[in-house]
C-alpha positions as CSV (number, residue, x, y, z in Angstrom):
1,X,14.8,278.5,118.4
2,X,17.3,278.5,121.2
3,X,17.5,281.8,123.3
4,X,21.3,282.6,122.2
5,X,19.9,282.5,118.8
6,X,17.5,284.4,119.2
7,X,19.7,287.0,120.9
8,X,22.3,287.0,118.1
9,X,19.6,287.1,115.5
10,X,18.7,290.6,117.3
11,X,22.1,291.5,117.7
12,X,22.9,290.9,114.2
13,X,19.6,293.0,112.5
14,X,21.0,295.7,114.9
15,X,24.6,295.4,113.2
16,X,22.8,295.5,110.0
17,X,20.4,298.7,111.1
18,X,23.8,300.6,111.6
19,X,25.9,299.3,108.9
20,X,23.2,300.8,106.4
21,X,23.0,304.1,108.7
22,X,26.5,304.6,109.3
23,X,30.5,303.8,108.1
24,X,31.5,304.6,104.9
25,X,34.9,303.5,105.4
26,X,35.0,300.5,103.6
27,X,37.1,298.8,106.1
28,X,36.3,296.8,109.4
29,X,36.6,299.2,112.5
30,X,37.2,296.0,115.1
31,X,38.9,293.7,112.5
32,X,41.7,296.3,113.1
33,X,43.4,295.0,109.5
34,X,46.7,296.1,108.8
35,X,46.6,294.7,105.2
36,X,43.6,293.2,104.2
37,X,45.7,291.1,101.2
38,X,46.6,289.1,104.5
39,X,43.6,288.9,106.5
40,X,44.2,289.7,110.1
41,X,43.1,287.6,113.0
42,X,40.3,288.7,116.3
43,X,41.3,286.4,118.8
44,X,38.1,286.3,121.8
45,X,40.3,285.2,124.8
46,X,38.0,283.0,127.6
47,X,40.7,283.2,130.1
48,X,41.4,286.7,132.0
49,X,44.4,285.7,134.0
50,X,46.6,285.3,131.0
51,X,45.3,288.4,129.1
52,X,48.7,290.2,129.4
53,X,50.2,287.3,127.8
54,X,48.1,287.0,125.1
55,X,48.5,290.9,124.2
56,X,52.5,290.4,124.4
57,X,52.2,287.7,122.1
58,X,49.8,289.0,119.6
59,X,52.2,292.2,119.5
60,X,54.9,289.7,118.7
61,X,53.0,288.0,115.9
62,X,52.3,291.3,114.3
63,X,55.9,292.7,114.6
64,X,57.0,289.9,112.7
65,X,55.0,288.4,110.2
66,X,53.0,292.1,109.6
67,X,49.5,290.6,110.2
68,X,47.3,292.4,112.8
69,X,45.9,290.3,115.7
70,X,43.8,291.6,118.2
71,X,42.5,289.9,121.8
72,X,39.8,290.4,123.5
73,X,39.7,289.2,127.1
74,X,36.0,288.1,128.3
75,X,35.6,289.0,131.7
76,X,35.1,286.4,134.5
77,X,32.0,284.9,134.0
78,X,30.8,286.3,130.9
79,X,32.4,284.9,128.2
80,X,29.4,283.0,126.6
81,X,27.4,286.7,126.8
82,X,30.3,288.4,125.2
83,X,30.5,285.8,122.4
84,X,27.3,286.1,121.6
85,X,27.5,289.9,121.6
86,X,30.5,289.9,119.6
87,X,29.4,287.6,117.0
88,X,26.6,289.8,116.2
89,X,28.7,292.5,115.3
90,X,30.5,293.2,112.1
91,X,34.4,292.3,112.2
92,X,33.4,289.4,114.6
93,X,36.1,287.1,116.6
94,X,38.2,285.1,114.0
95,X,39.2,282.6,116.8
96,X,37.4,281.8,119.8
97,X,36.9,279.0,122.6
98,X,34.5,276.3,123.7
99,X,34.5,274.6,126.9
100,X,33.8,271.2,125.0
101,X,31.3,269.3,123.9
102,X,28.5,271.2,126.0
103,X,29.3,274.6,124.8
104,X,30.2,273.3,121.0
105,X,26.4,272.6,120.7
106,X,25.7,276.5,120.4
107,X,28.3,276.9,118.0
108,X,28.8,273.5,116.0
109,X,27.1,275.6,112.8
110,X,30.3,278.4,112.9
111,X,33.2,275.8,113.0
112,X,35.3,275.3,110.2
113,X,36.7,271.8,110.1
114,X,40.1,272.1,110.9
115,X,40.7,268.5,109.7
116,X,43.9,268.2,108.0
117,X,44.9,272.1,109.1
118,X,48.6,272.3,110.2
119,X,47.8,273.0,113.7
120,X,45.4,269.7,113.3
121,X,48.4,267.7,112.5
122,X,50.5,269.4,115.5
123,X,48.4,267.3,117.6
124,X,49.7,265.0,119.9
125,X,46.5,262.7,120.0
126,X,43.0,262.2,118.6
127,X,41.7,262.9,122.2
128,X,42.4,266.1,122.2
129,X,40.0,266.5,119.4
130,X,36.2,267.1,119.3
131,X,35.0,265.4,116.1
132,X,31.6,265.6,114.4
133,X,31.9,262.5,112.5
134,X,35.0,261.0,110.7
135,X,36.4,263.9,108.6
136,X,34.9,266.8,110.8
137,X,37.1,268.6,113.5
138,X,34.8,271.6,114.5
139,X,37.2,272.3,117.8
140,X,41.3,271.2,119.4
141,X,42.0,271.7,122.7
142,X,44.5,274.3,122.9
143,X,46.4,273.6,126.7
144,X,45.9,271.2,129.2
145,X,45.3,271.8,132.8
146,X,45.8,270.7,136.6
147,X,44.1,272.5,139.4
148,X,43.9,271.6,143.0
149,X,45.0,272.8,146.7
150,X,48.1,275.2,146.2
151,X,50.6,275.1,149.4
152,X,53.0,277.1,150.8
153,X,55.0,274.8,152.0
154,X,57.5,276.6,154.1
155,X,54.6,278.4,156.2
156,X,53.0,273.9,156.6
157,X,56.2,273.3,157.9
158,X,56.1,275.8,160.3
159,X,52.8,274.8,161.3
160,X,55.1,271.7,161.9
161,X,53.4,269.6,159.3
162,X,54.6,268.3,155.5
163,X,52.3,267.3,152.6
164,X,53.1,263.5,153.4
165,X,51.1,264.7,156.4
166,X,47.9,264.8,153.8
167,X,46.7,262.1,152.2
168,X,42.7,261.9,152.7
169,X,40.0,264.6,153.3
170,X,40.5,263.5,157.1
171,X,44.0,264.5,156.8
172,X,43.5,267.7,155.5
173,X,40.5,268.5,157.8
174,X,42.9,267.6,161.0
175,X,45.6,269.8,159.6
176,X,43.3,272.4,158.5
177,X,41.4,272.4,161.5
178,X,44.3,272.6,163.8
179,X,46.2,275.3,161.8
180,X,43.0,278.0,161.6
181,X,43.2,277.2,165.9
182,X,46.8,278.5,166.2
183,X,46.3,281.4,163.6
184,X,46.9,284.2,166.2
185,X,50.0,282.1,167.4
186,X,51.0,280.9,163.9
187,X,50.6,284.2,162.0
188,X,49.0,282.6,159.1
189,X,45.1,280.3,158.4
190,X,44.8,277.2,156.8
191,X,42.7,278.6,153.3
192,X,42.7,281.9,151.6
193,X,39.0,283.5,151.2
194,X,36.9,281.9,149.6
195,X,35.5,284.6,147.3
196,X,32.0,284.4,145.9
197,X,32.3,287.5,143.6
198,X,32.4,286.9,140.2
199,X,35.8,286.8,139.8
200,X,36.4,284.2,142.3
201,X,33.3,282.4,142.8
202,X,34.3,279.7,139.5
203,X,36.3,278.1,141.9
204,X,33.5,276.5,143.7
205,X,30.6,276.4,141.3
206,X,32.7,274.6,138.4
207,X,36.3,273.6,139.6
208,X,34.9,272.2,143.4
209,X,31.6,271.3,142.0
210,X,33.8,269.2,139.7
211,X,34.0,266.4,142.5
212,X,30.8,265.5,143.4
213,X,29.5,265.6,139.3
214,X,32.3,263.3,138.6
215,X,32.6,260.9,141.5
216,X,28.8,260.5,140.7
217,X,29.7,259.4,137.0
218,X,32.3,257.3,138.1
219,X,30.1,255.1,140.3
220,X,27.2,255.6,136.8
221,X,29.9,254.6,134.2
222,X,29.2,258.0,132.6
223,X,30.4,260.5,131.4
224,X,27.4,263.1,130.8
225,X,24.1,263.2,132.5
226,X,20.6,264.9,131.3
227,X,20.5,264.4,135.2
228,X,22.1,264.6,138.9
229,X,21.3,263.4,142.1
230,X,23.4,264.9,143.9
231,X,24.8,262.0,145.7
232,X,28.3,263.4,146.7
233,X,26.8,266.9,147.8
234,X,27.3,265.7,151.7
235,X,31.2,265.6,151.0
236,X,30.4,269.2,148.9
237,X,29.6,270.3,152.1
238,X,32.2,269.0,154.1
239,X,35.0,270.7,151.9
240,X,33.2,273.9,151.7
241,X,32.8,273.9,154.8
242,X,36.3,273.9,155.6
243,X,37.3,277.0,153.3
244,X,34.3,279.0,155.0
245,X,35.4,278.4,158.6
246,X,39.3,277.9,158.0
247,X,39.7,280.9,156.4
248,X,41.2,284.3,156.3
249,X,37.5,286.0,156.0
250,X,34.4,284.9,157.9
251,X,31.7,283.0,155.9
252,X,29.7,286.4,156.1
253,X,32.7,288.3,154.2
254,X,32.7,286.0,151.1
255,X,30.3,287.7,148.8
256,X,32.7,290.5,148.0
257,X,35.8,289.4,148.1
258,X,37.5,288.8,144.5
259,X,39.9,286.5,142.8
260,X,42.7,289.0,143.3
261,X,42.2,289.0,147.2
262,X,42.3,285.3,147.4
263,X,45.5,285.4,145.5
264,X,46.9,288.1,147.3
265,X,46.4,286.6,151.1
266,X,48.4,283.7,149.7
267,X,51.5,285.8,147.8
268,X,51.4,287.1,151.1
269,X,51.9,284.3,153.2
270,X,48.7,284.5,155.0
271,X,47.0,281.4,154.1
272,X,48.8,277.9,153.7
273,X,46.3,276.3,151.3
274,X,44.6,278.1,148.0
275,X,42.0,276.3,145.6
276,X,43.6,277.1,142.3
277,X,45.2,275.7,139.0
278,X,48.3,275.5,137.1
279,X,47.6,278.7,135.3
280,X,47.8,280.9,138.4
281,X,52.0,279.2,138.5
282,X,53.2,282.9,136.8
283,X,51.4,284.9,138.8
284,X,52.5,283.4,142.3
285,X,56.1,283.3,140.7
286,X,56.4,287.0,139.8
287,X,54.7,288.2,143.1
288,X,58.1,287.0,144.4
289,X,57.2,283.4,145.6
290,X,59.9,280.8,145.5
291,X,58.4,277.9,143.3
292,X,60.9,275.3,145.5
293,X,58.1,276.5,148.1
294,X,55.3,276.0,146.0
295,X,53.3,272.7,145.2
296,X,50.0,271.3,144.7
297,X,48.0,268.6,146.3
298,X,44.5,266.7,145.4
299,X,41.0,268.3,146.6
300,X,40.6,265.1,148.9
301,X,36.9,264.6,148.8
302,X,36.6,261.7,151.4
303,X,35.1,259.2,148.2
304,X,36.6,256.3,146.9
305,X,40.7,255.3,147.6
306,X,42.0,258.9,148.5
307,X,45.7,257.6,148.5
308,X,45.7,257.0,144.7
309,X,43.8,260.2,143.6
310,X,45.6,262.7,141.6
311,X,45.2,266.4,140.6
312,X,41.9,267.5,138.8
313,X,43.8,267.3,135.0
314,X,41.6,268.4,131.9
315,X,40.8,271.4,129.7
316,X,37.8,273.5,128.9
317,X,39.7,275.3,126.3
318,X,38.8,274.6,122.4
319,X,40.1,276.7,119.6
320,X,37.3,277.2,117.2
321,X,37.9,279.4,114.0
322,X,34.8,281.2,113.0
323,X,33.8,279.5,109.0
324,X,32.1,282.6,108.3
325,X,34.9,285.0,108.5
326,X,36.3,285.9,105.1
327,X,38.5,283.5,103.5
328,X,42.0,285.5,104.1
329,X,41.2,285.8,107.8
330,X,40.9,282.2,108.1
331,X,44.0,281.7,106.9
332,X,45.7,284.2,108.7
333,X,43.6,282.6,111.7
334,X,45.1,279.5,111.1
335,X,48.5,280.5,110.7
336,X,48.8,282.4,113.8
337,X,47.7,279.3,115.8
338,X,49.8,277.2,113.7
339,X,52.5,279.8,114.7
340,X,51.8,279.8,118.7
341,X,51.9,275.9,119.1
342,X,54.9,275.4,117.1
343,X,57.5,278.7,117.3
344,X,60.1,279.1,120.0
345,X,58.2,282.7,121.1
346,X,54.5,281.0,121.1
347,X,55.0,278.1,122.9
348,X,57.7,279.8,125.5
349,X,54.7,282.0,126.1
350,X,52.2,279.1,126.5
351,X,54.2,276.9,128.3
352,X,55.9,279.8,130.6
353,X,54.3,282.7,130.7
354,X,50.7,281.1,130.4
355,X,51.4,277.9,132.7
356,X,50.3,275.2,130.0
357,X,50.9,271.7,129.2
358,X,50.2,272.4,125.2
359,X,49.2,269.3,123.6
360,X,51.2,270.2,120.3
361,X,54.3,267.9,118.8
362,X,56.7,270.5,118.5
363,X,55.1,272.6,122.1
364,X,57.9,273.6,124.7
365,X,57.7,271.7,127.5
366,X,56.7,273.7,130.9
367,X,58.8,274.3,133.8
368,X,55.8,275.2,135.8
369,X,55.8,272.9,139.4
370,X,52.5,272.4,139.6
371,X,52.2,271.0,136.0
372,X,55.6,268.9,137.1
373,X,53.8,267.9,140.3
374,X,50.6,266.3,138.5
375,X,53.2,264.4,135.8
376,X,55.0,263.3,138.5
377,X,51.6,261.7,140.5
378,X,50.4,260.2,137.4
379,X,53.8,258.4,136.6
380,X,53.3,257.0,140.3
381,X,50.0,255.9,139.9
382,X,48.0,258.4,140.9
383,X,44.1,258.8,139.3
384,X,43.8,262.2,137.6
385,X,40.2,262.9,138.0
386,X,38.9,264.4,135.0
387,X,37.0,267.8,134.1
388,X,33.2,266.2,134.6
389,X,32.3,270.2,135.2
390,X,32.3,270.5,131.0
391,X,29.1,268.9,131.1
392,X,27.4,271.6,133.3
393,X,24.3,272.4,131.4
394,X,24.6,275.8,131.2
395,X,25.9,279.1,132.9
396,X,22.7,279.9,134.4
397,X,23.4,276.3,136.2
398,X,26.3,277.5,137.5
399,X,25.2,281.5,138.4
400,X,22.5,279.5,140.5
401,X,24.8,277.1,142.6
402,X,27.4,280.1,143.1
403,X,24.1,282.3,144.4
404,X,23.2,279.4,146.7
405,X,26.4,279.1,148.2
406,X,27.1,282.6,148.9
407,X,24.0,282.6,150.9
408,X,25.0,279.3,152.8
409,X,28.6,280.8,153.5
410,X,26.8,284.0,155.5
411,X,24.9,281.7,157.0
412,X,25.5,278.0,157.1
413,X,22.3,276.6,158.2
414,X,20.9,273.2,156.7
415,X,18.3,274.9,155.4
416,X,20.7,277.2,153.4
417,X,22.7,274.3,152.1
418,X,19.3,272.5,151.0
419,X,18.8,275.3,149.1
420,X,22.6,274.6,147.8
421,X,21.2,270.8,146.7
422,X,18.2,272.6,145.0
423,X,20.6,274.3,142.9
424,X,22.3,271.6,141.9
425,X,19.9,269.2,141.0
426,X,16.9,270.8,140.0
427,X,18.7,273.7,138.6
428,X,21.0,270.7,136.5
429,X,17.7,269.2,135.4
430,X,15.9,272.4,134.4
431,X,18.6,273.9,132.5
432,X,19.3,270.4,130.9
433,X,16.2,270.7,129.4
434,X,16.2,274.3,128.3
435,X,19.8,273.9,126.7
436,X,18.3,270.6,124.7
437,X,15.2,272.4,123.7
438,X,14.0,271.6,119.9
């Protein structure tokens, strides 16, 4: 038995324990129904930075089709804990998310086929499907996303550079280097902090970590590994290196410093570079920045031909609907998402409020720049490089690398960063194993 089972088994005799013991209401507490002739919908949200915008809309959906919908927002990091947690419970999440075929593995045996379901159809391509067999659809990606190297490109301007300036890992180390020199002078650093609390920290144990996995299956022909060798973790360093030094906070002032600080120092204007995605587009917009100032460039990694690389372009976001939720919550499930990828106030949220390319037929299209910017690359030629960090064996793979880089950003010795490479490929290796366990 697999350790999450075992955990929801628990969690599920404890649910059980108190059902008999407690509530004699009849009703489901957390399901929240309005009226339980139409089912209502528990939407478990993986995403924080769009909570707001999931609340707004699920108020929305209620006001006008009378069906209750309640979000729950996972905090950073903890989403696979809280869905197990949740799923034990009574009144558990109707709709939830996997990151892909990794994470479906623990879930597979809760997915209803959504084969032939209207959202199904909505679907712009097959490839934005995970299929278990022929006629089984367990999971659809929900949104498509971009993330790389945000710039303010009024303050790179004034550092008397433009992005045609960049085009390689040299290039940016050059600029980079040159700008954090004239900070006192400029007013401004090259990066924003590079936060290694938990609500900053994904950056750089999935979304930069991304690079070496995925240059490392492009030289294999792969496109999963029970394995890594780490053979790109020299150019891991390099870049890290550069947001550690460059940065608005020493190396030693990482560990605590958040998501929301990272953002801030940018909104600001005190940092011309910040590792982030498409999603954070509202956020930088409503903070007052002017999006003609705004665009996004590739994490140049110093592999392969830099000059034809594109944006990091993928998802790790897969609607599942839960097949053992009562029959009139599934369809109420399946109507709201039906509802959010096709009406004028679901996809306007998505596409708008929410920053994503939704891979629906009848989706709004976004007018966010950084999804604009990686369209525009790939019409030119440009490489997207896909999201290789969806076949990361396991959180704990992750929590490990993040621990081991916090520790080489207060103190960036080579012993520290073998530790790093430790991490990564034993940890990868180890956890493979565990996660594949009979």
């Amino acid at each position: 038995m697999k350790k999450w089972q075992t955990m929801l088994s628990a969690g599920m005799a404890a649910t059980m324990l108190l059902a008999g013991c407690g509530s004699s209401d009849g009703g489901s507490s957390e399901g929240g129904k309005t009226d339980g002739s139409k089912g209502s919908v528990y939407y478990l949200n993986f995403k924080p930075e769009q909570d707001e915008a999931w609340q707004n809309l699920a108020k929305k959906y209620t006001e006008e089709k009378g069906v209750d919908v309640k979000v729950v927002t996972a905090a950073s990091g903890q989403y696979e804990t809280t869905l197990m947690s949740e799923m034990g419970k009574s009144g558990a999440p109707t709709l939830f998310q996997v990151n892909g075929p990794i994470g479906l593995k623990n879930w597979e045996d809760y997915a209803y086929n959504l084969k032939g379901t209207p959202v199904f159809d909505q679907l712009t391509s097959d490839a934005y499907a995970l299929y278990n067999g022929d006629d089984d659809v367990p999971a659809i990606a929900c949104c498509i996303e971009s993330y790389g190297l945000i710039v303010n490109e009024k303050l790179l301007k004034e550092a008397g550079y433009t992005v045609d300036d960049i085009k390689s890992f040299d290039d940016l180390k050059k600029v980079s280097d040159d700008i954090a020199k004239r900070k006192d002078e400029l007013g401004f650093t090259a990066f924003t902090s590079a936060g290694m609390d938990g609500s900053s920290d994904w950056r750089y144990k999935t979304h930069l970590a991304n690079m070496p996995i995925y240059f490392e299956y492009t030289d294999k022909g792969i496109n999963s590994s029970e394995a890594i060798e780490g053979k790109y973790l020299d150019e891991y360093r390099k870049i890290f290196d550069l947001y550690i030094t460059d940065s608005t906070v020493p190396g030693k002032g990482l560990a605590a410093k958040t998501g929301d600080d990272s953002r801030n120092e940018f909104e600001k204007g005190e940092a011309v570079f910040y590792q982030n995605g498409s999603w954070e587009y509202t956020n930088l917009k409503d903070a007052g920045m002017n999006p003609e100032e705004l665009t996004m460039i590739p994490i140049y990694f110093g592999v392969g031909e830099e000059e034809n690389q594109g944006l990091c372009t993928g998802t790790e976001n897969y609607w599942v609907v839960n097949n053992e939720a009562s029959e009139e919550d599934i369809q109420a499930t399946l109507d709201f998402m039906e509802w959010c990828v096709t009406s004028d106030e679901g996809t306007t949220a998505m596409a708008d409020d929410m920053g994503f390319v939704i891979p629906f037929k009848d989706a709004k299209k976004s007018d966010n720049v950084f999804v604009a910017k990686d369209q525009k690359m790939t019409e030119e030629g440009k490489t997207p490089i896909s999201w290789a960090f969806t076949t990361i064996p396991s959180e704990e793979w992750k929590n490990g690398v993040g621990s081991a880089l916090t520790a080489y950003a207060a103190d960036p010795t080579d012993a520290n960063w073998d530790k790093v490479k430790t991490a990564f490929v034993d940890g990868w290796k180890t956890e493979y194993d565990l996660t594949n366990e009979k």
